[in-house]
N, C-alpha and C positions, 0 to 999 in steps of 0.2 A: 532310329536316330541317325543312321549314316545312310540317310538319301540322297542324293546328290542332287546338285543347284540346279540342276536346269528345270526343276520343280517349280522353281519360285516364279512368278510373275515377275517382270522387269516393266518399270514406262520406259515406253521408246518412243512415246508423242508429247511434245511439247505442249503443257494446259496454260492457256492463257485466263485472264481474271473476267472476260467476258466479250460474248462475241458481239458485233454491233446489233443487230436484234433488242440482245439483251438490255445492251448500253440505252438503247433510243427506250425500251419499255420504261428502264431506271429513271431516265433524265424525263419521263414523262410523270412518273409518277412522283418523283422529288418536286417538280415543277407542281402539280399540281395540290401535294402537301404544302409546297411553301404559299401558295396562293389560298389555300385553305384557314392554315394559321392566319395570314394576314389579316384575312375577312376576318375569322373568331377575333382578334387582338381589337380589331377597330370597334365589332360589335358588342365587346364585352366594355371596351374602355368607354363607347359612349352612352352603355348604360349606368356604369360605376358611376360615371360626371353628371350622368340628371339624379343619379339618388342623392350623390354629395349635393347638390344644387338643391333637392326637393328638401333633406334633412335642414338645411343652412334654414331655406325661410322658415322649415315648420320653426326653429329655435329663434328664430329672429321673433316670430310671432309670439311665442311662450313668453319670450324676455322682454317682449312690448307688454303684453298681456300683464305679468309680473309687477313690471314695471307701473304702470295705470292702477294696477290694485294697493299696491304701496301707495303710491300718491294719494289715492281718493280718502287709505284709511290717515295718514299722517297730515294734511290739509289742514283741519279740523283743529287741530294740534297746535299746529305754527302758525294758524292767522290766531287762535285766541292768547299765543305766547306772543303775538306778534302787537294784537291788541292792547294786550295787559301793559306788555312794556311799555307803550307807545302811552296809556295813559297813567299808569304809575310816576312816568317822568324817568325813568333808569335809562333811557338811552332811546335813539332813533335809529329803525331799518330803513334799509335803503329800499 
């Protein structure tokens, strides 16, 4: 336990955080993650917008759909309510 210090290792060279080498590999490959993301962001986002786009009409189609089925079965309904009134005498549709 009583060794003495000039055992120990000492730095006596200044470490910097990177040499330019290193710098130009970094700022290559940041550079070319960021252009990476870019493309993924654009390719995802203009497919998310034709599914939002494709869902919308399939529902627009459903609720036309919906819609035409209700009418055809109610039709039937409201001209012979529409009839009756009209010849009972209780009132006129427009």
């Amino acid at each position: 336990m009583n060794e003495p210090f000039d055992g120990i290792p000492v730095l006596t060279e200044v470490v910097t955080d990177a040499s330019p080498a290193t710098a130009a590999a970094s700022d290559s490959t940041t550079q070319f993650l960021d252009d990476l993301e870019a493309h993924l962001t654009a390719v995802i986002n203009e497919h998310a917008d034709e599914l939002v786009h494709n869902a919308c009409r399939e529902m627009e189609a459903l609720l036309l759909e919906q819609v035409s089925d209700r009418l055809k079965a109610e039709l039937p309904r409201m001209i012979a309510d529409v009839i009756g009134a009209h010849f009972r005498g209780t009132g006129r549709s427009n």
